[in-house]
Structures are given as C-alpha cells and as structure tokens.
MARNUVO-646428 format. One record per residue (C-alpha): residue number from 0; x, y, z. Coordinates in Angstrom, 1 decimal, always signed. Layout:
REM residues N
NUM,X,Y,Z
...
//
This chain:
REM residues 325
0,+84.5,+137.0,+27.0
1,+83.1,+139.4,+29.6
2,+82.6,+143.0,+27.9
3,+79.8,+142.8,+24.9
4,+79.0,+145.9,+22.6
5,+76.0,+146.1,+20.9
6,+75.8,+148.2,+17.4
7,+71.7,+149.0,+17.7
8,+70.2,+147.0,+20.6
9,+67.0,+148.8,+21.3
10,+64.3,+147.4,+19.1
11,+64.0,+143.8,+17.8
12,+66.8,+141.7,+17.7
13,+69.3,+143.9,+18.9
14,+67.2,+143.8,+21.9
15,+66.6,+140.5,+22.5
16,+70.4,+140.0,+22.2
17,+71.7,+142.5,+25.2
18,+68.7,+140.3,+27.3
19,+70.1,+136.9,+26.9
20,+73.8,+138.2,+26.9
21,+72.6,+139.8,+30.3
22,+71.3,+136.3,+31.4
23,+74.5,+135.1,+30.2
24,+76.9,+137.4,+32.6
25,+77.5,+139.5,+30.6
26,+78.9,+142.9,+30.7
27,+76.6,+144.9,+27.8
28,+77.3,+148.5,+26.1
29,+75.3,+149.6,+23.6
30,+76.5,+151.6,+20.5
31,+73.9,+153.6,+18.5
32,+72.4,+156.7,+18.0
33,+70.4,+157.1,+20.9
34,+67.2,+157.9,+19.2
35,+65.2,+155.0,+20.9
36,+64.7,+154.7,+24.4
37,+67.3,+152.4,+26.5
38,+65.3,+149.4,+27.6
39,+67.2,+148.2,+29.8
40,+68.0,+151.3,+32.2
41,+71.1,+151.0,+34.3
42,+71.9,+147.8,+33.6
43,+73.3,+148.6,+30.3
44,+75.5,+151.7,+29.2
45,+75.2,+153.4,+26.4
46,+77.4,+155.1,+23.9
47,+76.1,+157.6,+21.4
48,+77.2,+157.9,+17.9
49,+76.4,+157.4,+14.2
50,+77.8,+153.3,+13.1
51,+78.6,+155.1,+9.8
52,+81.0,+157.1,+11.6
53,+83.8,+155.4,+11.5
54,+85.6,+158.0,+14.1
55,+82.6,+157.4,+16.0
56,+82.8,+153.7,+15.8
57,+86.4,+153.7,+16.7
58,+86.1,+156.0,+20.3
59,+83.3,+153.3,+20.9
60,+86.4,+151.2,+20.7
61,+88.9,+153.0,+22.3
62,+85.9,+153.1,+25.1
63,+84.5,+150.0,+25.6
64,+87.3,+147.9,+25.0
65,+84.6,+144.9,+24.2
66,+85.4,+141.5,+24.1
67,+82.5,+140.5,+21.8
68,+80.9,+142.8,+19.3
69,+77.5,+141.8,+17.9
70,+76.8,+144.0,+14.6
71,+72.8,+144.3,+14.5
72,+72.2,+146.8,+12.0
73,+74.7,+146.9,+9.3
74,+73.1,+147.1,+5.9
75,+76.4,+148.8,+3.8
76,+79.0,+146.3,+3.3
77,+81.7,+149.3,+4.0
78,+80.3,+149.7,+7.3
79,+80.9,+145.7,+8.2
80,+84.6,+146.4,+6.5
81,+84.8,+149.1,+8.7
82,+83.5,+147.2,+11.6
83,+85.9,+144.5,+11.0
84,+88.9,+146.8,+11.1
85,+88.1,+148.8,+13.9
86,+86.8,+145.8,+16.4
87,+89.6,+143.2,+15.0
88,+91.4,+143.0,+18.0
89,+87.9,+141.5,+19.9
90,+87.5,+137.9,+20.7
91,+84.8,+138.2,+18.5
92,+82.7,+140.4,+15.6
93,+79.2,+138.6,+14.7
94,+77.6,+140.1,+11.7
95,+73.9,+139.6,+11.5
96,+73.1,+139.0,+7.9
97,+70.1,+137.6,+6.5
98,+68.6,+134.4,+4.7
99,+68.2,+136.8,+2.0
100,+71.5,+136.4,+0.5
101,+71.0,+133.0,-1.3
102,+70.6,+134.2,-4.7
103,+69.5,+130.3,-6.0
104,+65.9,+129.1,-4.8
105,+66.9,+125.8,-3.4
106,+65.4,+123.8,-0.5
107,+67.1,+124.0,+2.0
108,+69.7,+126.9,+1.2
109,+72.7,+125.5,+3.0
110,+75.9,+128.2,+4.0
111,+78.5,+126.5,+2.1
112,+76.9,+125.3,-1.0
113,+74.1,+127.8,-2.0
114,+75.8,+130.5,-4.3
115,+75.2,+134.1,-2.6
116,+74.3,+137.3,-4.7
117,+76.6,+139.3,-6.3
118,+76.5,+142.9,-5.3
119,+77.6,+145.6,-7.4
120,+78.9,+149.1,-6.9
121,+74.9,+150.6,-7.2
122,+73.6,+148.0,-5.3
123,+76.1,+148.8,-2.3
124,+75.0,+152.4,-2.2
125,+71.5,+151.8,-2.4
126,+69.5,+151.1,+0.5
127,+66.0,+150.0,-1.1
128,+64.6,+146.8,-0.3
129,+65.1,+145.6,-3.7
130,+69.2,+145.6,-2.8
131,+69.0,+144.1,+0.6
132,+69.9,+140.9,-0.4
133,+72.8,+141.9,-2.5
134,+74.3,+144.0,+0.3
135,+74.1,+141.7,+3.1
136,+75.3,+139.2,+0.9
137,+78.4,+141.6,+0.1
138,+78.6,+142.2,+3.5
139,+79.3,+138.4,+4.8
140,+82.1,+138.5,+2.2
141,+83.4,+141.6,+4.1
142,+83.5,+139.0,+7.1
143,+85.0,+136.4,+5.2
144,+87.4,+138.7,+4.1
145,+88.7,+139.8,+7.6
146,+88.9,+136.4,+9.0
147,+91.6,+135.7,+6.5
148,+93.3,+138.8,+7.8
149,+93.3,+136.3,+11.7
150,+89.7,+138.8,+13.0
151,+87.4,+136.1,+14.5
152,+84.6,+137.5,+12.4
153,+81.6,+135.1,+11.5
154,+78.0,+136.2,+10.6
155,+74.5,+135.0,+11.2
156,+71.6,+134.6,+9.2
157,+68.0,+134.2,+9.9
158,+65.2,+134.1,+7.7
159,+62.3,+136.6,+8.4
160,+62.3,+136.9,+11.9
161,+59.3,+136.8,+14.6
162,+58.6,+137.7,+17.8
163,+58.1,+140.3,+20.6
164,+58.8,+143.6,+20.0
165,+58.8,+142.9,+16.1
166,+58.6,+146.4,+14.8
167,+58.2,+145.0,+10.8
168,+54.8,+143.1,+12.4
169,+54.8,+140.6,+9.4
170,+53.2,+137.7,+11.9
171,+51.2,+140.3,+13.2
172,+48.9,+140.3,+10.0
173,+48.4,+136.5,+10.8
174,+47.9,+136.9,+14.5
175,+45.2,+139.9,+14.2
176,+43.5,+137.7,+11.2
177,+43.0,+134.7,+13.8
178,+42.3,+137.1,+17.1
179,+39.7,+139.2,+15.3
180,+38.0,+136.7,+13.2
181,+36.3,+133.5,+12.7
182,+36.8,+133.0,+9.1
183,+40.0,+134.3,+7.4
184,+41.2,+133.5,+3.6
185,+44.4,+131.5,+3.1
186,+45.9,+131.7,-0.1
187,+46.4,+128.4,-2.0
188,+45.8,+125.2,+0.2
189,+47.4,+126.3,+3.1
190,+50.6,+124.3,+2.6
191,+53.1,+127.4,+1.7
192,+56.3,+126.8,+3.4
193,+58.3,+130.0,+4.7
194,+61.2,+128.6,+7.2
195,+61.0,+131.6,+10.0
196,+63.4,+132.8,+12.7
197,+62.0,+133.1,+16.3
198,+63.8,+136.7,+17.6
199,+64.5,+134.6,+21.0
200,+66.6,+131.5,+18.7
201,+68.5,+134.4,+16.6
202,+69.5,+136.2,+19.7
203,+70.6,+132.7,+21.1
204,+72.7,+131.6,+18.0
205,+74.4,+134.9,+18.2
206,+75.8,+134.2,+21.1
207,+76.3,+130.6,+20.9
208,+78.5,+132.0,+17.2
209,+80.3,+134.7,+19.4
210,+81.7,+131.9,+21.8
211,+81.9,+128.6,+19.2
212,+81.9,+129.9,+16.0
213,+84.8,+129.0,+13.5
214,+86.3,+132.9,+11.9
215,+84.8,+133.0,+8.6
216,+82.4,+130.9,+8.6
217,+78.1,+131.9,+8.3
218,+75.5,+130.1,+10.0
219,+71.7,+129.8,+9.6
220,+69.5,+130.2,+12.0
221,+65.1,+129.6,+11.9
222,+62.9,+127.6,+13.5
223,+63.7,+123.8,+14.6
224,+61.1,+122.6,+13.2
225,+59.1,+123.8,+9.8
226,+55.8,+125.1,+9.7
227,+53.5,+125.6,+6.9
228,+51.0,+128.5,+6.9
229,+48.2,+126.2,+8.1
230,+50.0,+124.6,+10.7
231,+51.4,+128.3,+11.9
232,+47.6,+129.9,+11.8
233,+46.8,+126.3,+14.3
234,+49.9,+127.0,+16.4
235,+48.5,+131.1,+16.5
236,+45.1,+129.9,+17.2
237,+45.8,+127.5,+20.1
238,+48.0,+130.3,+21.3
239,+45.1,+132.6,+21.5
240,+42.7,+129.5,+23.1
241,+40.6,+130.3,+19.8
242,+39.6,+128.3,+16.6
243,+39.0,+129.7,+13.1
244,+38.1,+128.4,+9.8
245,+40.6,+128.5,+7.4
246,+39.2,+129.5,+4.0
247,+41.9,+127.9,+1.0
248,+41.9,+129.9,-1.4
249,+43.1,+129.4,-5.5
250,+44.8,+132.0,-7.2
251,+41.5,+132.0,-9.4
252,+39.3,+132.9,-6.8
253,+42.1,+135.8,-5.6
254,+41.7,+137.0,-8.7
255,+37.7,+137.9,-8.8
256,+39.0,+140.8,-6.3
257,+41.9,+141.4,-7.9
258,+44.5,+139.9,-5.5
259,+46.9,+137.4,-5.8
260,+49.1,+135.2,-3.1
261,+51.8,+137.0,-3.7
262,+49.8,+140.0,-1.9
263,+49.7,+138.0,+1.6
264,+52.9,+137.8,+4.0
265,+54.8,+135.0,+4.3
266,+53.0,+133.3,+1.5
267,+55.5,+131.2,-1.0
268,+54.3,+129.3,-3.9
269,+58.1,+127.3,-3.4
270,+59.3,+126.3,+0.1
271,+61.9,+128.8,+1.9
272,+64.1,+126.2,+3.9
273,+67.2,+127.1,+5.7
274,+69.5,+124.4,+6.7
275,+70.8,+124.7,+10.4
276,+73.1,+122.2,+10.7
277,+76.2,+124.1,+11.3
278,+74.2,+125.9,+14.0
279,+73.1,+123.1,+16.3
280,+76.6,+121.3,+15.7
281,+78.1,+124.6,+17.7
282,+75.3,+123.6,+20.9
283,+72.6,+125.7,+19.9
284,+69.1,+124.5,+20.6
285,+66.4,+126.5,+19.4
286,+62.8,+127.2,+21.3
287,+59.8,+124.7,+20.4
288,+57.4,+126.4,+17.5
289,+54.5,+126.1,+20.2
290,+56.8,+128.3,+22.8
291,+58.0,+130.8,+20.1
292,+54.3,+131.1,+19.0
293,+52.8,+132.1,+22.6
294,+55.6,+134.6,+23.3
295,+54.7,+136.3,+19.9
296,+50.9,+136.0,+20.2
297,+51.1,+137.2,+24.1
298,+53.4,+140.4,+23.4
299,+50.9,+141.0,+20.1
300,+47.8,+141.0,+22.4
301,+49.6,+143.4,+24.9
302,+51.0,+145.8,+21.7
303,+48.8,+148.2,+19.1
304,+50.4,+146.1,+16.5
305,+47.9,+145.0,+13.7
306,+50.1,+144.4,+10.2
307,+47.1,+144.9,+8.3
308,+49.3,+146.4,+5.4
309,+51.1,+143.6,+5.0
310,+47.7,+141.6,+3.4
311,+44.2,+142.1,+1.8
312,+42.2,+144.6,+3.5
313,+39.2,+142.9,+5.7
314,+36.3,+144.3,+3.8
315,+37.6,+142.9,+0.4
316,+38.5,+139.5,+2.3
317,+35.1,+139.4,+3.2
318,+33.7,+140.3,-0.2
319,+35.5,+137.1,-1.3
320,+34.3,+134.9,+1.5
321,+30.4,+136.0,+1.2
322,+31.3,+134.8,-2.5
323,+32.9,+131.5,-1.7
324,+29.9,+130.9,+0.7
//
C-alpha cells in the first residue's frame, strides 16, 4: 500500500496518523473540510469536502485513488456504511471506533467476547455524548457488515486517548494540578484504574491494522502497561522533575464541598481495562507509559491547555485541603 487518505487528519489522532504514515513512506491525502489549518504543508495534499457528503466522499475517491483509507472522524454509522461502499475497492478501510462500545463493565473488555451496545434508530441520529457509545458501536457492525460483502474493512478502538495536540485536554486537568501545585486532592485512595490510549500507540495500531489486520475483525488499543491514578500523577510528576503530595480523598470528605469522584476526570470507582491481545499478535508494540507521559507533559507545558473544567475548581480544592489539614 502506497497512497493513504485521511478522513480528518488535522487535530489529534488524525494527525498523529498522517505523521507516522509519513515516516512509514507513505503517500498521505487528506479528506476534510478544510476548516483547520494543514499541519503538514506540502507534504500532504488536501481535498476539501463535507465526509457526510457522500458525492463528496466519492470524487475524493475517484481522486485519490487511495490504497489505505483511515476513517478518523466518523461518529454516524451511515457515514462508515457509506465509507465502506465508496472506498471498497481499497486494500484497506480502518474505522476508528472507541472503547466505548462495550456496553457490559467487565475487566478487561475483550473484542470478541464483550457484548457491544445496541443502537437504535434515535440513537443513530443523535450526536450527544450520551449516544456515542451506541453509534460507534453501530458503526463497527457497519464494518463487520462490509467485510462479509469481501471490503477489507476492520476498526480500531482506544480508550480515552492522550497526548500532544489533545484538543479534549482530559490529562491536561492532571498535568496542570501537578505543574501548578504542591498539594492536589485525589479522589478515593488513589488506586482508580482507567486503561488510556497514548495518541502516538493509536496512530501506530492503525497502521499496523491497515497492513495485518484480518477484514472484520476490531482491535483494542491503550497503554501496554496499566496505570492507576496515583501511579499516572508519579509518572506526570517525574515528567515535570517535580514532586507533589497526593491528598486521598473519601467520597465523605468530597461531599463537605459538595463534590463527588465522579466530578474528577479519569476517576472510576471499577477498573476500565481493555484487552490488547489481538493487537500485539498483529506486531504492534506500544510506547512505554514513562515515554508517552513526557511527550504529553512536554507539548502541555508548551500549549495554553489547562482542563480545569474537567475537575473541581482550585479555590474549592483548597477549601477542602485547609480542612483536611
């Protein structure tokens, strides 16, 4: 496979997958609708249109010719359908999906054995958060479906993903806790388990899918190795050449200022655990927590990210620690 299209590619893990296809030989065209700058300047063409468009989507075709399609930002099943159709003559469609289509809580979710979400007819059409599971789940059946019809479709799926350029700055909250303070509250005892996805790993298993994968068949991708919250605030910390003191926190104590666990990122009263198996039996190796870690903390020191709305706001956390003593 030489020729790669790209549907997004500008901003998180669409970019981060036109860079290592790019160190990978690739040939890279991105599809989208140009509102975000190209980051990659002549290196990469660009093709402007709407992905819900399916006349769009097909002159893209009829254009590019690709070899390998990578579909970053499909949230409507019809679009991946559509997708499917109009790209099934490619080497290769990869959907990326998401660890949030395991509708049962088990540890580890695993592709083939942890039933998915059912998605109805108003879940398809609606794009609130509260679907997103649903429809991605929907939307790796759309995959399965055309690999039955001989399209070597496959999808991906990472958990909550990290990294630089992370426009959602959910480990951002963390890392501007640690840089900024000495003291920070940690809800519970600071052994919270949420498996995450290092941006560099996804766009990695992407690729390594395009070029292994089986048709038809979803794969996890997160971190080699788990991290609790405790153990990611150390990693953040030795990152930054900093220490802090980790305040644990009951739901109890939350609750004198009103908050709960539930109000803090990446906090989860039962473990998150993706299996990746299937993954690493294609090749894939994933980045060691310590490297993914600095890459996130260094391109958070050099951004105006903060996260602060994804937690407590500082002058109530430090109501609660002048009360804990």
């Amino acid at each position: 496979m030489d020729d790669a299209l790209i549907i997004g590619g500008t901003r998180f893990i669409g970019r981060h997958t036109v860079a290592e296809l790019l160190d990978h030989d690739y040939e890279v065209t991105l599809f989208n609708r140009g509102r975000h700058e190209n980051p990659f300047g002549d290196r990469v063409a660009r093709v402007t249109g709407d992905r819900t468009d399916g006349a769009a989507l097909e002159a893209a075709a009829a254009e590019v010719d690709p070899d390998l399609v990578i579909d970053c930002v499909a949230y409507d099943p019809r679009d991946v359908e559509t997708a499917t159709e109009v790209f099934a003559d490619s080497e290769a469609y990869v959907y990326v999906s998401s660890g949030a289509v395991y509708a049962a809580d088990e540890i580890p979710k695993r592709e083939d054995e942890t039933p998915l979400h059912e998605c109805s007819a108003e879940q398809a059409r609606d794009d609130s958060r509260a679907s997103y599971g649903p429809r991605k789940a929907e939307g790796d059946r759309k995959v399965f479906a055309a690999a039955e019809r001989g399209v070597r479709a496959m999808s991906v799926r990472p958990s909550v993903v990290y990294g630089p350029h992370d426009y959602t700055e959910r480990l951002d909250y963390w890392i501007d806790r640690v840089r900024q303070y000495d003291r920070i509250v940690v809800p519970g005892d600071g052994g919270s388990v949420y498996h995450l996805s290092a941006v560099g790993d996804v766009a990695s298993a992407l690729r390594v899918v395009a070029e292994e994968g089986d048709p038809g068949t979803a794969y996890n991708v997160a971190d080699r190795r788990v991290a609790t919250l405790s153990e990611r605030l150390d990693l953040i910390a030795d990152a930054l050449d900093t220490t802090i003191e980790p305040v644990y926190t009951s739901s109890r104590e939350l609750g004198s200022r009103g908050l709960s666990p539930a109000e803090f990122v990446l906090y989860r009263s039962r473990p998150h655990l993706l299996a990746t198996e299937a993954l690493s039996d294609l090749g894939w190796e994933g980045a060691s927590l310590s490297e993914a870690t600095e890459h996130a903390v260094t391109d958070h020191v050099d951004s105006e990210r903060a996260g602060r709305e994804h937690g407590p706001d500082r002058e109530t956390e430090r109501r609660l620690l002048d009360e804990l003593g």
